[in-house]
N, C-alpha and C positions, 0 to 999 in steps of 0.2 A: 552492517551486513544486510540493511533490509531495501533493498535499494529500487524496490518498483513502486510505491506506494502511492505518491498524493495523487494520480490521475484517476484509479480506481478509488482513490476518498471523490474525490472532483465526480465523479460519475456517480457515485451516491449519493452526494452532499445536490445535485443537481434533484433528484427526485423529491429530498425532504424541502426542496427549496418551492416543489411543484405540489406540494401536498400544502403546503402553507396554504396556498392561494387562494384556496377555498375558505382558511379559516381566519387570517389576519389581514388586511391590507398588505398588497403585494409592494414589496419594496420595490423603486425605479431601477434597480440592476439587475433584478430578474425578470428573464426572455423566459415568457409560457410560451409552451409548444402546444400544438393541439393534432390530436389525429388527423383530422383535416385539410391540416397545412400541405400544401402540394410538394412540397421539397423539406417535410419533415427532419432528414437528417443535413440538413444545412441549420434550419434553426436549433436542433439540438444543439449540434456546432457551438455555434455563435452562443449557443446559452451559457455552454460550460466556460467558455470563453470569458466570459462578459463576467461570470463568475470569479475569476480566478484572483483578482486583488482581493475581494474581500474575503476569498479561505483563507487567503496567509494572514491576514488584519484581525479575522473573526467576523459573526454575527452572531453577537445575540441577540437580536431578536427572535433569530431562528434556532437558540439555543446551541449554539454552534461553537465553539473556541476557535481563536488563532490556531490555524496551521501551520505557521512560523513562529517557533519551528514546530514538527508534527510530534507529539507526543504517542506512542504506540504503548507504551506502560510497559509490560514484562513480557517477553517474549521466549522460548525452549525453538531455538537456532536448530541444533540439533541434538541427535538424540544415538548414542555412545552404539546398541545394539542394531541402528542403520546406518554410521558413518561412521563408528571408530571412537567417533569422540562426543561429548555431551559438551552443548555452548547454551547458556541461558544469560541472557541479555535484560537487565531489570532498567526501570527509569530510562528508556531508550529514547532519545530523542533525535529527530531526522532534519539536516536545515537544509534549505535551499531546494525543497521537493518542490513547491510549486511551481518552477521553473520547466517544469516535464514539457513535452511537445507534443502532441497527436496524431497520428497519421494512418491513412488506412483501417480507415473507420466505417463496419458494413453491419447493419443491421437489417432482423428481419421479424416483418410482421412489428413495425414501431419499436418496441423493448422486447422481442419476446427470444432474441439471441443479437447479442454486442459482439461484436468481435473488433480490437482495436489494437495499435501498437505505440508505444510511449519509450519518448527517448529520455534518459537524464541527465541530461550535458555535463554537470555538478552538483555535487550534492556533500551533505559532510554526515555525520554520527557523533554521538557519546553516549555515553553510558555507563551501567555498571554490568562488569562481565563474570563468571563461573566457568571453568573449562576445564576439563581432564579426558583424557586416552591421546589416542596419536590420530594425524595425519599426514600423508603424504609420506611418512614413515618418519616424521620429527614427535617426539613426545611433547605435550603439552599441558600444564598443570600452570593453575593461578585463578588469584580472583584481584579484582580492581577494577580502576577505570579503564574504559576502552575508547579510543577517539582514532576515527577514520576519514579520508576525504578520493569521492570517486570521482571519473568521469567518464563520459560515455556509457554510459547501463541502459541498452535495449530491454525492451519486456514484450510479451507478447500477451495480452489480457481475452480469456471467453470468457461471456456470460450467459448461462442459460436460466431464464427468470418465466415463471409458470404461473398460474392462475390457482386463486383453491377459495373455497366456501368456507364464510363462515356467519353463523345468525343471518344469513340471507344475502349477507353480501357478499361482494367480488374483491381477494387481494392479490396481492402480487406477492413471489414469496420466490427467491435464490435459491434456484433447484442445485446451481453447478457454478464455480466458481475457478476459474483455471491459467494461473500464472506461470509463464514461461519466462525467463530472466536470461541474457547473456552477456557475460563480463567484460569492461571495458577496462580502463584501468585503474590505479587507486594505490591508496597506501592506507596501512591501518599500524596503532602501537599501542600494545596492550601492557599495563603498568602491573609493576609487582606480581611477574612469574617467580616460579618456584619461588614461592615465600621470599620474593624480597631481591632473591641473587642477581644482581645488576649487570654482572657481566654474561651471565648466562641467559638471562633476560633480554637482552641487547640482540645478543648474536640467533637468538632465537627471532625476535622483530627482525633483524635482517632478513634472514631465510626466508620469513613468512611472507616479507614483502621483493624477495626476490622471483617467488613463485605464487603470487596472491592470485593471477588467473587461475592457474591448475588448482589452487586450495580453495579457491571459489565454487569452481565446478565441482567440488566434492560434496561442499552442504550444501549447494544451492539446492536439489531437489527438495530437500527436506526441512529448509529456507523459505521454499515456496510452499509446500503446503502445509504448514504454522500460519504464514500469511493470509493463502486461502481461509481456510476456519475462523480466520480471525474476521474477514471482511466478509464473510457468509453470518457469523453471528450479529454483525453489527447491522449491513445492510435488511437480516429477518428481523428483527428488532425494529427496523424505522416500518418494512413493509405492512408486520401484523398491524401496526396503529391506525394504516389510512389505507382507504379505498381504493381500489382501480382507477374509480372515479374520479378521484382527489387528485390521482396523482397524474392520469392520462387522460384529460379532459377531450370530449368531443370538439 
C-alpha cells in the first residue's frame, strides 16, 4: 500500500551521500553538486541518477542498506477514527521501487523547495497486516500476511527544507514534507480474514480487488501522511548531523 517511496529515499540518500564528501573519500559514483554549478539542477539530476544501482545493492560505506527490497519496518496505514478502518502493516517490505522515474523536477533557491513527480511502473509488497472496521461498506477483519503487485502509481513529492542554528553552525532541517499518490492499478490478497474462513476470505479479496482504485483512494490520504512523518523523521535525523556546508558545498 505504500506505493510512492524509493524516489523520496533517492532524494535523501543523495544529500547523505553529499555530506560524506567532506568526511570520507568520495566514492567514484557519487556526482557532487556545488552551488556554483551553472545548471545545478541538471547535475543534481544525473547525481540521483548515477545513484540509483547502488541504493537497490546498498552502500555501506555510507552506512546505507540495500533498497532491494526497501524495508519501511511497521507502518499504521490507517487509522479506523479517519477512514473507517485501522490497517497496520509491520515487516513491510517494498520490491522493485527503485525502478521509479522522475519528471518535472523545479527547484528553488538550490534545495530550499523540491517539487518533483515519480512514476512506479511496478512495484510489489509483503508483509504482515492488522485490519478491522469497514470500507467501501464491506467489513473487514483479519491479521496475516499481506502481498500486493502495482502498476502505474503517480506521486506528486514537495519539499520545503529551511535553515536553523545551531553551536554556530548552519543546518538544513525538513520544514514540510508533502506526498500526493494517484492510483494506478494493482492487485493485493490478504491471508486469513475472519480468522481463518476461506471462503469468505476469498470473496472478500475478490471485491477488494474488484474495486482497489476507489478503496485506494480512501486510505490513501492517510497513507500518505504516515509516509510523510516517516521521511521527515528520517531525513531530520541525517540533516541535524551535518552542516549546510557539508552537504551544499560552494
Amino acid at each position: 500500500m505504500n506505493y510512492k517511496l524509493n524516489g523520496v529515499f533517492c532524494i535523501i540518500v543523495f544529500f547523505i551521500a553529499l555530506s560524506k564528501a567532506d568526511l570520507v573519500p568520495l566514492p567514484d559514483y557519487i556526482q557532487t553538486c556545488h552551488k556554483s554549478d551553472p545548471d545545478f539542477t541538471k547535475c543534481f539530476l544525473e547525481a540521483v541518477e548515477t545513484l540509483r544501482p547502488k541504493i537497490a545493492s546498498g552502500m555501506p560505506e555510507l552506512d546505507l542498506p540495500p533498497f532491494e527490497p526497501l524495508d519501511l519496518g511497521d507502518l499504521i496505514i490507517s487509522k479506523k477514527e479517519e477512514t473507517g478502518i485501522d490497517i497496520t502493516v509491520r515487516h513491510l517490505n517494498v520490491y522493485n521501487a527503485t525502478k521509479f522515474k522522475v519528471a518535472n523536477f523545479q527547484n528553488k533557491n538550490y534545495v530550499e523547495r523540491l517539487n518533483f513527480e515519480l512514476t512506479l511502473p511496478v512495484f510489489s509488497i509483503d508483509g504482515t497486516y492488522k485490519l478491522d472496521g469497514r470500507i467501501l461498506a464491506l467489513p473487514l477483519q483479519g491479521e496475516g500476511h499481506v502481498a500486493g503487485d502495482f502498476e502505474n502509481i503517480k506521486v506528486k513529492v514537495k519539499m520545503i527544507i529551511e535553515t536553523v542554528k545551531r553551536d554556530d553552525k548552519e543546518y538544513f532541517r525538513f520544514k514540510q514534507i508533502n506526498i500526493k499518490a494517484k492510483m494506478g492499478t494493482g492487485k493485493i490478497h490478504f491471508d486469513n480474514l475472519f480468522n481463518g474462513n476461506k471462503e469468505l476470505g476469498e470473496a472478500i479479496n475478490e471485491s477488494i480487488n474488484e474495486n482497489i482504485v476507489a478503496m485506494a483512494n480512501e486510505i490513501l490520504p492517510s497513507a500518505e501522511r504516515a509516509l510523510e512523518n516517516k521521511f521527515l523523521e528520517i531525513g531530520n535525523q541525517i540533516f541535524k548531523t551535518y552542516t549546510t556546508e557539508q552537504l551544499l558545498p560552494n
